[in-house]
PDB file of N, H, CA, C and O in Angstrom:
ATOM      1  N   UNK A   1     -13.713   6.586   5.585  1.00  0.00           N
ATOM      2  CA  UNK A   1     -13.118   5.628   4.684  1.00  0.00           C
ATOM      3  C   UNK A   1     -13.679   4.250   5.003  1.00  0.00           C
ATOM      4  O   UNK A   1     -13.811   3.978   6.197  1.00  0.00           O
ATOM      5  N   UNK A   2     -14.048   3.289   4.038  1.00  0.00           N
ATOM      6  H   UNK A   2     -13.941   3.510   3.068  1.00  0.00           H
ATOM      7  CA  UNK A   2     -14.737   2.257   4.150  1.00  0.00           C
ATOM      8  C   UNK A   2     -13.172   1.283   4.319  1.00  0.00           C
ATOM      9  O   UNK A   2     -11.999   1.368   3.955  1.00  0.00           O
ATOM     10  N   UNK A   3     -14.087   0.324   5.138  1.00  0.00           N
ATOM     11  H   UNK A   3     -15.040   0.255   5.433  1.00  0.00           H
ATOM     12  CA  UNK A   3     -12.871  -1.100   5.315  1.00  0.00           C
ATOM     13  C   UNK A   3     -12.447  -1.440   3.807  1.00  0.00           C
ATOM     14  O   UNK A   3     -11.239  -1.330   3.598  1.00  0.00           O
ATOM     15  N   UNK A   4     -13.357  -1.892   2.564  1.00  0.00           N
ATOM     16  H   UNK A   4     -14.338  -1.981   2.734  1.00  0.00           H
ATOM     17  CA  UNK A   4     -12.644  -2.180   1.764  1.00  0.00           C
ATOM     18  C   UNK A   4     -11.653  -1.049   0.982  1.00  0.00           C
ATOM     19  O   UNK A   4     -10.891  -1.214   0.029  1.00  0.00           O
ATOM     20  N   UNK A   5     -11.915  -0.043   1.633  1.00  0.00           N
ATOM     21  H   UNK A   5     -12.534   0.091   2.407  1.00  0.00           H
ATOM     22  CA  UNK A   5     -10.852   1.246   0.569  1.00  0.00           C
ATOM     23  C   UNK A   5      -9.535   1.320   1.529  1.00  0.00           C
ATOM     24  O   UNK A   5      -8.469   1.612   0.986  1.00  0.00           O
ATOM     25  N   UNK A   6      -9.561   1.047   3.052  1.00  0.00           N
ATOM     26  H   UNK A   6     -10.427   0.810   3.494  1.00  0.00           H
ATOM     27  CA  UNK A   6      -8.695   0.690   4.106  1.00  0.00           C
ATOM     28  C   UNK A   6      -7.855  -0.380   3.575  1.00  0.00           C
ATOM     29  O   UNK A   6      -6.700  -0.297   3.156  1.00  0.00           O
ATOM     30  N   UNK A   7      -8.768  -1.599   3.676  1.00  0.00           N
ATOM     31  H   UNK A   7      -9.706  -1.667   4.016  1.00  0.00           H
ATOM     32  CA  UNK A   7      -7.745  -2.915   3.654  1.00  0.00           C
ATOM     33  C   UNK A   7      -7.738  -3.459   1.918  1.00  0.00           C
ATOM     34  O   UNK A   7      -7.715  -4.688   1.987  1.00  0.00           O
ATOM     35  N   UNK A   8      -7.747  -3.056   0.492  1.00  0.00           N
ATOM     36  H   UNK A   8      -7.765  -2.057   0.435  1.00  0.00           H
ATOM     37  CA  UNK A   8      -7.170  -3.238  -0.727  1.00  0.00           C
ATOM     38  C   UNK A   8      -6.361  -4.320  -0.917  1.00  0.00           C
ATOM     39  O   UNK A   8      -6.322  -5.204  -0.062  1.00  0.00           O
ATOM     40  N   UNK A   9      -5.829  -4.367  -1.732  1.00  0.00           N
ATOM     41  H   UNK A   9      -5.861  -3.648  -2.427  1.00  0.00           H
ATOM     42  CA  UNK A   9      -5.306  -5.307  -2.022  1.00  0.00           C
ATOM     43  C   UNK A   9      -3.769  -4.762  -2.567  1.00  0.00           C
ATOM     44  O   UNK A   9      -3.602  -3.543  -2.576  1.00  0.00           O
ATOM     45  N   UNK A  10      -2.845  -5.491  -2.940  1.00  0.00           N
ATOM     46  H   UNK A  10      -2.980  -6.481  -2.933  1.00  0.00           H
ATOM     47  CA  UNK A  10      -1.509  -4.605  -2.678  1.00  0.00           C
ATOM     48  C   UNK A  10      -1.530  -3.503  -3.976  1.00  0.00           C
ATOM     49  O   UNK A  10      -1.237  -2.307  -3.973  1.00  0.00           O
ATOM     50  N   UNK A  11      -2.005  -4.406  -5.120  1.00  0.00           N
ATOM     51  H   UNK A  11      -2.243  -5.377  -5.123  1.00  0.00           H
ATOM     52  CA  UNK A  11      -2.166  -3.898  -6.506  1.00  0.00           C
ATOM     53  C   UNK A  11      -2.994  -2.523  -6.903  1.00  0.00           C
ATOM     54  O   UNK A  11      -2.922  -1.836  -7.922  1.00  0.00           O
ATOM     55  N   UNK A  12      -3.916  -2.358  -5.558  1.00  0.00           N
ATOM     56  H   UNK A  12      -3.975  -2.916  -4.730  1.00  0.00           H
ATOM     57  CA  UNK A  12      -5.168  -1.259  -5.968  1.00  0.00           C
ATOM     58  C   UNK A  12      -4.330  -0.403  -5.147  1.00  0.00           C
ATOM     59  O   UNK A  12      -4.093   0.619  -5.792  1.00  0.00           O
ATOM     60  N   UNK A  13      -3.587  -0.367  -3.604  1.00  0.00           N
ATOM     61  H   UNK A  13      -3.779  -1.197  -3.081  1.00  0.00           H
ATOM     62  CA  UNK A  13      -2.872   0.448  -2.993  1.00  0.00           C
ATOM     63  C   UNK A  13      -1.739   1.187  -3.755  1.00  0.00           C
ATOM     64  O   UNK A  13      -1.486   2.373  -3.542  1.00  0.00           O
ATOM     65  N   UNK A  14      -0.884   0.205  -4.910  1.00  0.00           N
ATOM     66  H   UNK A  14      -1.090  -0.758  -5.083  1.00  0.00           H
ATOM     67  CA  UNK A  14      -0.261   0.834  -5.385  1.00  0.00           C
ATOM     68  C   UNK A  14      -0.640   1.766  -6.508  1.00  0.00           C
ATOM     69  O   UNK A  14       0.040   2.695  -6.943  1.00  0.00           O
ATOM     70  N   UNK A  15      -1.867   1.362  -6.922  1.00  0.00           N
ATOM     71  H   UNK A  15      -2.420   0.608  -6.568  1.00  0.00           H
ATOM     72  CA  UNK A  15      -2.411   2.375  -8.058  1.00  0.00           C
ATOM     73  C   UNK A  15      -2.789   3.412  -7.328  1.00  0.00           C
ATOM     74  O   UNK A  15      -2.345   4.498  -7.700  1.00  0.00           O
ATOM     75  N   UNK A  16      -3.660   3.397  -6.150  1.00  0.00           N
ATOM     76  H   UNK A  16      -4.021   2.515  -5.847  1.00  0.00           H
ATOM     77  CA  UNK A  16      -3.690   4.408  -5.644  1.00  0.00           C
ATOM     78  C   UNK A  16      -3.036   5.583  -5.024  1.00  0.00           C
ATOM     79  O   UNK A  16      -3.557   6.692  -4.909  1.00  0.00           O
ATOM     80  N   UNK A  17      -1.774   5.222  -4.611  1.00  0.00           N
ATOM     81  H   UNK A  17      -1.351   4.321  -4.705  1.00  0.00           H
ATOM     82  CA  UNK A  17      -0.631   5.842  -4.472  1.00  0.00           C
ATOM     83  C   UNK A  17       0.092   6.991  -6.141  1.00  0.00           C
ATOM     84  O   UNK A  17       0.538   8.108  -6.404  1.00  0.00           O
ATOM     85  N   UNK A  18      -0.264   5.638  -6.806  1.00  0.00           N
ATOM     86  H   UNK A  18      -0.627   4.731  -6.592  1.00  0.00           H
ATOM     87  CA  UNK A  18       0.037   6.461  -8.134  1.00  0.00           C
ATOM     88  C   UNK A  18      -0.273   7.490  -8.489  1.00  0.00           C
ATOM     89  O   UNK A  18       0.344   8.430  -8.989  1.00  0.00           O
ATOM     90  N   UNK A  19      -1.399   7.301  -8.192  1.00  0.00           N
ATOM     91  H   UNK A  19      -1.900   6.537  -7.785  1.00  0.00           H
ATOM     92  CA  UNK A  19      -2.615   8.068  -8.491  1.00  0.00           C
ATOM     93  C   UNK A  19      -2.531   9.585  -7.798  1.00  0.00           C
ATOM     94  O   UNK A  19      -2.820  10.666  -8.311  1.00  0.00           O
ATOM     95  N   UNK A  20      -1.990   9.270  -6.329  1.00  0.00           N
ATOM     96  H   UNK A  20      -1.755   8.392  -5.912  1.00  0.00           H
ATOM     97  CA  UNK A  20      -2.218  10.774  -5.873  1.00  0.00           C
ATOM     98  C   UNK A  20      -0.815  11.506  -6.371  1.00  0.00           C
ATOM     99  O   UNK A  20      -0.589  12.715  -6.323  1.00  0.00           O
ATOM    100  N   UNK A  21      -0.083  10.647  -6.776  1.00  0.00           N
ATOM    101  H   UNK A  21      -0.267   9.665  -6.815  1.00  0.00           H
ATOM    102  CA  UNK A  21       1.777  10.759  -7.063  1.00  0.00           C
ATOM    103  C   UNK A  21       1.184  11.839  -8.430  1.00  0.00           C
ATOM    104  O   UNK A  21       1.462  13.037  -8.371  1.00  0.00           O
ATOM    105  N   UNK A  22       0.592  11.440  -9.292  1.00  0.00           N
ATOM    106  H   UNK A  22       0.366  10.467  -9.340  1.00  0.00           H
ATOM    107  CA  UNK A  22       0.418  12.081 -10.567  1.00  0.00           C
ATOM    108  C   UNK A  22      -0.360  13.403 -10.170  1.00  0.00           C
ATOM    109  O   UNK A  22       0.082  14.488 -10.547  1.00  0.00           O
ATOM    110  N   UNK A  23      -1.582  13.315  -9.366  1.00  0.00           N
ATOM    111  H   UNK A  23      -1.941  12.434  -9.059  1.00  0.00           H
ATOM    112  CA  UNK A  23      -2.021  14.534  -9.104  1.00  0.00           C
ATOM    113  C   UNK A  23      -1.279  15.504  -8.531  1.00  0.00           C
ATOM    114  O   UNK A  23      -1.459  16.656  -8.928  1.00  0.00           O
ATOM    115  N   UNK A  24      -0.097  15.192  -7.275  1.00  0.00           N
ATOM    116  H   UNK A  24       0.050  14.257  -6.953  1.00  0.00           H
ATOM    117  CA  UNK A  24       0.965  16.085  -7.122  1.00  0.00           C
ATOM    118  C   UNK A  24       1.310  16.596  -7.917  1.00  0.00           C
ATOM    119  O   UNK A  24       1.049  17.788  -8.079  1.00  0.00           O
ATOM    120  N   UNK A  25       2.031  15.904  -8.727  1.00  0.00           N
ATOM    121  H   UNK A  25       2.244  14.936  -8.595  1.00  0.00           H
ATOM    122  CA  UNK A  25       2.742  16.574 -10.096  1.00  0.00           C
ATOM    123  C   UNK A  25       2.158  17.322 -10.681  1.00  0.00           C
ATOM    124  O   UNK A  25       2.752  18.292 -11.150  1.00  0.00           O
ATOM    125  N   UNK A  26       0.540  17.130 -10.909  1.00  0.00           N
ATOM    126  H   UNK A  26       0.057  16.342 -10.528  1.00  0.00           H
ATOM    127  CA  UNK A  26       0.375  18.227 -12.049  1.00  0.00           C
ATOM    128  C   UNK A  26      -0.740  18.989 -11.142  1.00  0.00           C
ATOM    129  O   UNK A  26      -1.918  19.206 -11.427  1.00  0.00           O
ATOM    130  N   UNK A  27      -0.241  19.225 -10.326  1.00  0.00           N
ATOM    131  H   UNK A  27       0.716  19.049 -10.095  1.00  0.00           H
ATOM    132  CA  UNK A  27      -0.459  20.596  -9.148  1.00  0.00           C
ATOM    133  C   UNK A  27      -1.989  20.593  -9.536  1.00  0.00           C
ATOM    134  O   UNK A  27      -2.572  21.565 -10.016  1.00  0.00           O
ATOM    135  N   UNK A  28      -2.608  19.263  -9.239  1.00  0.00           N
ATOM    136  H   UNK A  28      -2.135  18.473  -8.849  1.00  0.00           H
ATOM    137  CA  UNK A  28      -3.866  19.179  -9.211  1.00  0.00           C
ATOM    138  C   UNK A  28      -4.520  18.661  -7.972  1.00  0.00           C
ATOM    139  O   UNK A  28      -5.489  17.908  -8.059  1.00  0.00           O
ATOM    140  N   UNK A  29      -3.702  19.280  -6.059  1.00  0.00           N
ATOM    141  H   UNK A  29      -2.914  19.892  -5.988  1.00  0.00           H
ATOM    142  CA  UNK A  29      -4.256  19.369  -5.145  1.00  0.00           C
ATOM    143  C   UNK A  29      -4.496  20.736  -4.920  1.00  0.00           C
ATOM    144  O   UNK A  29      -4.107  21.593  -5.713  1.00  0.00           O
ATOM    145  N   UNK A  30      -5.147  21.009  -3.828  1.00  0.00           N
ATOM    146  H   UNK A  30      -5.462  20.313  -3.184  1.00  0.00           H
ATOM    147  CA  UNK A  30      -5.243  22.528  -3.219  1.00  0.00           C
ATOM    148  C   UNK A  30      -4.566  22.461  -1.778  1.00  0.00           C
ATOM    149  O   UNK A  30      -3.764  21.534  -1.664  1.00  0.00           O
ATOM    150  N   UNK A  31      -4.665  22.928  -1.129  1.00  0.00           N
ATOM    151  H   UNK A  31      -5.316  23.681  -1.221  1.00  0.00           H
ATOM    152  CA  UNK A  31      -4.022  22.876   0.058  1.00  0.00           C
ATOM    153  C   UNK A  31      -4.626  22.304   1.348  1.00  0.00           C
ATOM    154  O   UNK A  31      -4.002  21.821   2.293  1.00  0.00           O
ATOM    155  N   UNK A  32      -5.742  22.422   1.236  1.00  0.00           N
ATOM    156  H   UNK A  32      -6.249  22.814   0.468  1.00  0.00           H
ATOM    157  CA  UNK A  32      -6.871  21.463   2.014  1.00  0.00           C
ATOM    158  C   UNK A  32      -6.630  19.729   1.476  1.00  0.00           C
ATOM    159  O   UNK A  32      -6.083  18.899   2.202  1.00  0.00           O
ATOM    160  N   UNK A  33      -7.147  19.425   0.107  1.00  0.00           N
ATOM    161  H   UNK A  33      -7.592  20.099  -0.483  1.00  0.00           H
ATOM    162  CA  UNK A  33      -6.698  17.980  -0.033  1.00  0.00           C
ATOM    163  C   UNK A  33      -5.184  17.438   0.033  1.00  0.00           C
ATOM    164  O   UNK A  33      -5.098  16.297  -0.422  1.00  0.00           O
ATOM    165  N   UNK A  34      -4.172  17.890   0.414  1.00  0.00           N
ATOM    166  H   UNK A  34      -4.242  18.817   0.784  1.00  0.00           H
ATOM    167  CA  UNK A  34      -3.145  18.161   0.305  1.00  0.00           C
ATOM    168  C   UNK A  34      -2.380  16.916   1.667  1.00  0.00           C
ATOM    169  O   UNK A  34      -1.464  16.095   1.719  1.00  0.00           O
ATOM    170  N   UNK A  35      -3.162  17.317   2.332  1.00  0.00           N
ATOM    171  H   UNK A  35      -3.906  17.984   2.290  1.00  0.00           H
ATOM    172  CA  UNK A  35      -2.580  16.754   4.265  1.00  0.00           C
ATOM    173  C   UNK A  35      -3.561  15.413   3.984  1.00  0.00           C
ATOM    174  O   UNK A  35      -3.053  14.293   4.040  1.00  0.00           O
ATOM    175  N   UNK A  36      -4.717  15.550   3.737  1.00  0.00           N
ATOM    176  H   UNK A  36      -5.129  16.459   3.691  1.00  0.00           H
ATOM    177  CA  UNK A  36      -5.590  14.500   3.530  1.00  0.00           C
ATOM    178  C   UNK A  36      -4.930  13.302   2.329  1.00  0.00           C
ATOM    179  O   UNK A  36      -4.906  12.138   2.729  1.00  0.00           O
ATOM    180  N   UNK A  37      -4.535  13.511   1.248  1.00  0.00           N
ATOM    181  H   UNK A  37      -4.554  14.456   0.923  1.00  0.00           H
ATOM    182  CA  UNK A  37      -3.552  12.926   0.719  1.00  0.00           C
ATOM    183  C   UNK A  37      -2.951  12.395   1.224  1.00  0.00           C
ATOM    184  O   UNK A  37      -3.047  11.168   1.214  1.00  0.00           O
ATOM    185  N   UNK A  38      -1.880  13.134   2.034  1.00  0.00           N
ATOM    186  H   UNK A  38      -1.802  14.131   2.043  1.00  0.00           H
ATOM    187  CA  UNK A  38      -0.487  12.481   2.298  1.00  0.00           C
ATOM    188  C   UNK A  38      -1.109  11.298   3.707  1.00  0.00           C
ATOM    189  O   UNK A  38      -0.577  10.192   3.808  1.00  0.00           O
ATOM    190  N   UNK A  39      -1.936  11.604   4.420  1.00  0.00           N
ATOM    191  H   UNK A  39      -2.368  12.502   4.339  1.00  0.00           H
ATOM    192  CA  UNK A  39      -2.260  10.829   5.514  1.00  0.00           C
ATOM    193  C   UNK A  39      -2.877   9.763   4.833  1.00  0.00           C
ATOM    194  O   UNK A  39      -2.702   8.724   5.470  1.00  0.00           O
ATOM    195  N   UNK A  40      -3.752   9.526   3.442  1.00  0.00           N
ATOM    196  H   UNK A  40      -3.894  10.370   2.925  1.00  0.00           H
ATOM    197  CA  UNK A  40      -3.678   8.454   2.599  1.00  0.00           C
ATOM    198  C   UNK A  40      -2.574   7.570   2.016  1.00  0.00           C
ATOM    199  O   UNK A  40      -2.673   6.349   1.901  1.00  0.00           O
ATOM    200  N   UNK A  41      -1.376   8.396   1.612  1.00  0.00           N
ATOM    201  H   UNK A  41      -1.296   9.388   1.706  1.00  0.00           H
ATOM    202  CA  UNK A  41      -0.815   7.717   0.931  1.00  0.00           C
ATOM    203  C   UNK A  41       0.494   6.932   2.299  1.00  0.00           C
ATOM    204  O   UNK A  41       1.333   6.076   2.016  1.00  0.00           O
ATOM    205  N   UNK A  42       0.358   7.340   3.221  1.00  0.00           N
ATOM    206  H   UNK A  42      -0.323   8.035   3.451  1.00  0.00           H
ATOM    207  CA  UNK A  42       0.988   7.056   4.507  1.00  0.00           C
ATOM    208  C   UNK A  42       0.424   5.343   4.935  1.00  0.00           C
ATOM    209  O   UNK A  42       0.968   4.246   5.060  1.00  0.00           O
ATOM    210  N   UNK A  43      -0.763   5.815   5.039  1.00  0.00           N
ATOM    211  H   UNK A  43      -1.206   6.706   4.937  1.00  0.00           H
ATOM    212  CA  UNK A  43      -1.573   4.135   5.269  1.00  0.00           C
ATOM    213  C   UNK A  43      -1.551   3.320   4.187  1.00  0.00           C
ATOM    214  O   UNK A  43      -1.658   2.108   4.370  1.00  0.00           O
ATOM    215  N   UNK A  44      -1.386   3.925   2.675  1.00  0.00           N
ATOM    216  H   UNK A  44      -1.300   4.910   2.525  1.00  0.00           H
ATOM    217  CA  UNK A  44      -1.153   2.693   1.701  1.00  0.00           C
ATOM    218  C   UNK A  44       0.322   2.200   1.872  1.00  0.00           C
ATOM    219  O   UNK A  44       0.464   1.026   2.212  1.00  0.00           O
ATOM    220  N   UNK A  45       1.019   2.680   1.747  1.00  0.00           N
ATOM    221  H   UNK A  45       0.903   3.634   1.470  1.00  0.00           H
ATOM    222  CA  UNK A  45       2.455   2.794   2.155  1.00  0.00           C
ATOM    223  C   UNK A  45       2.874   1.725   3.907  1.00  0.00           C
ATOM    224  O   UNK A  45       3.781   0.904   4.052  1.00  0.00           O
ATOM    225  N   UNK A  46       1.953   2.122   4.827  1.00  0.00           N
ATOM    226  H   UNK A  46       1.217   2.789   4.710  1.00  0.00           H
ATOM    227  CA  UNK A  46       2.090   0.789   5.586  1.00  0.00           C
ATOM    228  C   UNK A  46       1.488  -0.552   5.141  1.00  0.00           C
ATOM    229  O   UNK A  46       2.022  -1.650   5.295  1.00  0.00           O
ATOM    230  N   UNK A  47       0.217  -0.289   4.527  1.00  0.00           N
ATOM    231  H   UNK A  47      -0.217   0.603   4.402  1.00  0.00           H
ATOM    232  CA  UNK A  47      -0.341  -1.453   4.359  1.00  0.00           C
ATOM    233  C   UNK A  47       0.517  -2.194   3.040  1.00  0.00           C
ATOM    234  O   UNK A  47       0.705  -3.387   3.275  1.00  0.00           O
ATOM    235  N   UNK A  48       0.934  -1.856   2.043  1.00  0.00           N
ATOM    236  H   UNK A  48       0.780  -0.886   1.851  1.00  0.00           H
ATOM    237  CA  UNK A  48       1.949  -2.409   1.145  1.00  0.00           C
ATOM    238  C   UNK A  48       3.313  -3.121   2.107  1.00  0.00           C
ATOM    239  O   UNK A  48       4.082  -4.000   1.718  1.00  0.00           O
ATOM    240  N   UNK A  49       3.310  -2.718   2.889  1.00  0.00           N
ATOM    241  H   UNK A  49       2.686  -2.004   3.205  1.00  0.00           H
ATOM    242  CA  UNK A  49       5.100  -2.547   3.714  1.00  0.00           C
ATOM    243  C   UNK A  49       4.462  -4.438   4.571  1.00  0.00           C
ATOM    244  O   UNK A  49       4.944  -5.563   4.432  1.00  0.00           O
ATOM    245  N   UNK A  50       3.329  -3.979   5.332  1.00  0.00           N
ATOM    246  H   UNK A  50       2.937  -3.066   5.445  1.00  0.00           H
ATOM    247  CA  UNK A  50       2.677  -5.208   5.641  1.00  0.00           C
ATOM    248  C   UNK A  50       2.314  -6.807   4.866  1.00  0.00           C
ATOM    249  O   UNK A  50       2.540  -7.940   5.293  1.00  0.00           O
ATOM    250  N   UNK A  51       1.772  -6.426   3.780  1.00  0.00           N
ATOM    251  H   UNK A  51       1.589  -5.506   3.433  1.00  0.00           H
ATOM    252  CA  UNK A  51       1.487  -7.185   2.661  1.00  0.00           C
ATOM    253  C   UNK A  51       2.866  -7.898   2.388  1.00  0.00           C
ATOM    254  O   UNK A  51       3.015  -9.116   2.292  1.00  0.00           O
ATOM    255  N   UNK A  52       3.700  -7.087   2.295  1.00  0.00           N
ATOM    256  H   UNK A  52       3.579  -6.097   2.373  1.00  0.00           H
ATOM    257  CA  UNK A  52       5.059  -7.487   1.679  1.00  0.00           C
ATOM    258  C   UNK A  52       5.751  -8.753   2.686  1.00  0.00           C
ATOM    259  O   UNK A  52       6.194  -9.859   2.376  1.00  0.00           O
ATOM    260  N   UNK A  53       5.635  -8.107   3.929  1.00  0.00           N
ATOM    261  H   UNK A  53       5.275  -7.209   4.181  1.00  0.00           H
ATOM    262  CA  UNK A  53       6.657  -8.611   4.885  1.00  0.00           C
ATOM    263  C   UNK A  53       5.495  -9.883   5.297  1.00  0.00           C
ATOM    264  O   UNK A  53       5.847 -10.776   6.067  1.00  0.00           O
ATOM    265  N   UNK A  54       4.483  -9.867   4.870  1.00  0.00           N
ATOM    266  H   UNK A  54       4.197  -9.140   4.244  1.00  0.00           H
ATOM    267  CA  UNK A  54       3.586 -10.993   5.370  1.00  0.00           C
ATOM    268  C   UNK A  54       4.203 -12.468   4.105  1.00  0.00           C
ATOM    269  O   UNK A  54       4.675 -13.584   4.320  1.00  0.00           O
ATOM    270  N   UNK A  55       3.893 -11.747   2.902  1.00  0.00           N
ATOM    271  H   UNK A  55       3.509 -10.840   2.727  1.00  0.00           H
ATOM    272  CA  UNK A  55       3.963 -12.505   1.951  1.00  0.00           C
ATOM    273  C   UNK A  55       5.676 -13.282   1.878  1.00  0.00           C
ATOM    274  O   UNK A  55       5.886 -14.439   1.513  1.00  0.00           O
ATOM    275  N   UNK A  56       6.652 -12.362   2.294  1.00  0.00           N
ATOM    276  H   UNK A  56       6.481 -11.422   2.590  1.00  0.00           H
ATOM    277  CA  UNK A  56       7.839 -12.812   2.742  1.00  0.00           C
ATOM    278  C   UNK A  56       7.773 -14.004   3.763  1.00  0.00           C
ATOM    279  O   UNK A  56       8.231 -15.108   3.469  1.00  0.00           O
ATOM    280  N   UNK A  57       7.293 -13.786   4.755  1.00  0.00           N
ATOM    281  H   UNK A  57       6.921 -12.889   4.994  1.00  0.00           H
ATOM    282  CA  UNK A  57       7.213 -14.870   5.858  1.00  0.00           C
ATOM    283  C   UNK A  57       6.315 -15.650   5.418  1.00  0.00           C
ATOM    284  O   UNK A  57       6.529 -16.771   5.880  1.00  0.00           O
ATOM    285  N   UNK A  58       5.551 -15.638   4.859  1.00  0.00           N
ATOM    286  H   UNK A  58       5.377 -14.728   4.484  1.00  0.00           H
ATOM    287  CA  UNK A  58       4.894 -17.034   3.947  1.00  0.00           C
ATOM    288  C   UNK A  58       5.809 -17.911   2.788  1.00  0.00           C
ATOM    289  O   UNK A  58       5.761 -19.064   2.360  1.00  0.00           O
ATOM    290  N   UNK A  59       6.531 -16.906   2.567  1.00  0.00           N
ATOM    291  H   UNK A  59       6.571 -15.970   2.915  1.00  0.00           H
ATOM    292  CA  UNK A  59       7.665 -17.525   1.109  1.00  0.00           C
ATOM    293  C   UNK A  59       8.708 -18.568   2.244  1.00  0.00           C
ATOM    294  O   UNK A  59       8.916 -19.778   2.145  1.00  0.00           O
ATOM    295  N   UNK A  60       9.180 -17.694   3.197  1.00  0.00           N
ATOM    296  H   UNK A  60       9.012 -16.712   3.278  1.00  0.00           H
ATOM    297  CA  UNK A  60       9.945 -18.550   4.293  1.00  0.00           C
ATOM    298  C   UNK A  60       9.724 -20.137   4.806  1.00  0.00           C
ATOM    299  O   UNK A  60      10.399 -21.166   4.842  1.00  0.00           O
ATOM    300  N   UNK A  61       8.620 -19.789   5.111  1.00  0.00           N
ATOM    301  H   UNK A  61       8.072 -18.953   5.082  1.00  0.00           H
ATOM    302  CA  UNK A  61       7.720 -20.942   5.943  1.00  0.00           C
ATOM    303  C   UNK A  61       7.679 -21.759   5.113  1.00  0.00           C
ATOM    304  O   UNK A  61       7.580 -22.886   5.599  1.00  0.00           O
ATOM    305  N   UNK A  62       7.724 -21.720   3.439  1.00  0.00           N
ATOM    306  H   UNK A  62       7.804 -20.805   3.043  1.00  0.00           H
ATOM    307  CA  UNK A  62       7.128 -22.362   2.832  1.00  0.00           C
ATOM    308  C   UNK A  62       8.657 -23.328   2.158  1.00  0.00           C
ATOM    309  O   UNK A  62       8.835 -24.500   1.826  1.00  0.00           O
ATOM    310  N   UNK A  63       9.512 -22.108   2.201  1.00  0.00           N
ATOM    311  H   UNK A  63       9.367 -21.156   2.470  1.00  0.00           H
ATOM    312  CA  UNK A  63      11.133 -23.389   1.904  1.00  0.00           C
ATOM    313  C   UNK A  63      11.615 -23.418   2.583  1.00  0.00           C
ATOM    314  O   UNK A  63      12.823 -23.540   2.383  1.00  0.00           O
ATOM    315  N   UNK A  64      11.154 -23.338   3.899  1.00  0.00           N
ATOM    316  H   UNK A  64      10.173 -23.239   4.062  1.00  0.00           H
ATOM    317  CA  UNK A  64      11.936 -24.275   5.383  1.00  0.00           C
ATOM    318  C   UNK A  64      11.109 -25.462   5.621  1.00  0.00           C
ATOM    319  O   UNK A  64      11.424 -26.268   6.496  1.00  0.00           O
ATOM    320  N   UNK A  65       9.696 -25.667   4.629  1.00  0.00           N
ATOM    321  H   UNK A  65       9.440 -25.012   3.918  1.00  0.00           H
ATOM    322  CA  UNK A  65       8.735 -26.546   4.646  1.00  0.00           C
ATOM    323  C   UNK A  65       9.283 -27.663   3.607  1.00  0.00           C
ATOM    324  O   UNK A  65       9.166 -28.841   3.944  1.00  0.00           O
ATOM    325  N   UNK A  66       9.720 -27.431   2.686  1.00  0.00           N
ATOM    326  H   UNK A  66       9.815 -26.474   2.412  1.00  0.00           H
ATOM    327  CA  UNK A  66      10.868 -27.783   1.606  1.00  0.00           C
ATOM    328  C   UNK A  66      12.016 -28.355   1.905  1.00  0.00           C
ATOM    329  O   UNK A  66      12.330 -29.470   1.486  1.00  0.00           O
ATOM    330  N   UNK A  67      12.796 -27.581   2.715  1.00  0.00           N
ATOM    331  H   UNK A  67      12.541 -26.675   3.055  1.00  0.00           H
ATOM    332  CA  UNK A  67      13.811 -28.523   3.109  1.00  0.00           C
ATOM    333  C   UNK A  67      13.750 -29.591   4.249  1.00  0.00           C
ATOM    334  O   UNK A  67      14.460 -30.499   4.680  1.00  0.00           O
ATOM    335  N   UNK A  68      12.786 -29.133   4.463  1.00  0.00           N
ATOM    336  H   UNK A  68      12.210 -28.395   4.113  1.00  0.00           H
ATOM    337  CA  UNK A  68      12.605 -29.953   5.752  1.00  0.00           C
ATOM    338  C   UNK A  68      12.157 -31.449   5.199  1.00  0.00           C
ATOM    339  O   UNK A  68      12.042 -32.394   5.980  1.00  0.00           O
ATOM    340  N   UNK A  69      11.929 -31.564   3.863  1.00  0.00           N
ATOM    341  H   UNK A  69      12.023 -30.796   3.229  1.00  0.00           H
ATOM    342  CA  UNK A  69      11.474 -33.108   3.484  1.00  0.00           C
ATOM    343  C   UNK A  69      12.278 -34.044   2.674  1.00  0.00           C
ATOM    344  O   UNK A  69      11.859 -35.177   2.442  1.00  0.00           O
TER     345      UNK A  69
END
């Protein structure tokens, strides 16, 4: 897996997630891509969780920067 398919952006992680969400459904893995999947959609799933809680503590910083004037 290449760094940019690793580190995405929150918007392409969540499509990609989608993405394997729909192929579940229409029982369009085999059992081999199956584990490989889920260990994908595991790392988009942290890296979203990251993104989030980063962008939170930037929202913070930014109206304690606010009140502070």
């Amino acid at each position: 897996m290449n760094a940019s398919k690793k580190n995405g952006s929150y918007k392409e992680a969540i499509t990609e997630i989608e993405e394997i969400l729909r192929q579940l459904e229409n029982n369009e893995l085999d059992v081999d891509e199956l584990s490989e999947k889920v260990k994908r959609v595991s790392q988009l799933v942290t890296l979203c969780k990251e993104k989030l809680h980063n962008t939170e503590q930037e929202i913070d910083k930014i109206l304690k920067e606010m009140d502070n004037k």
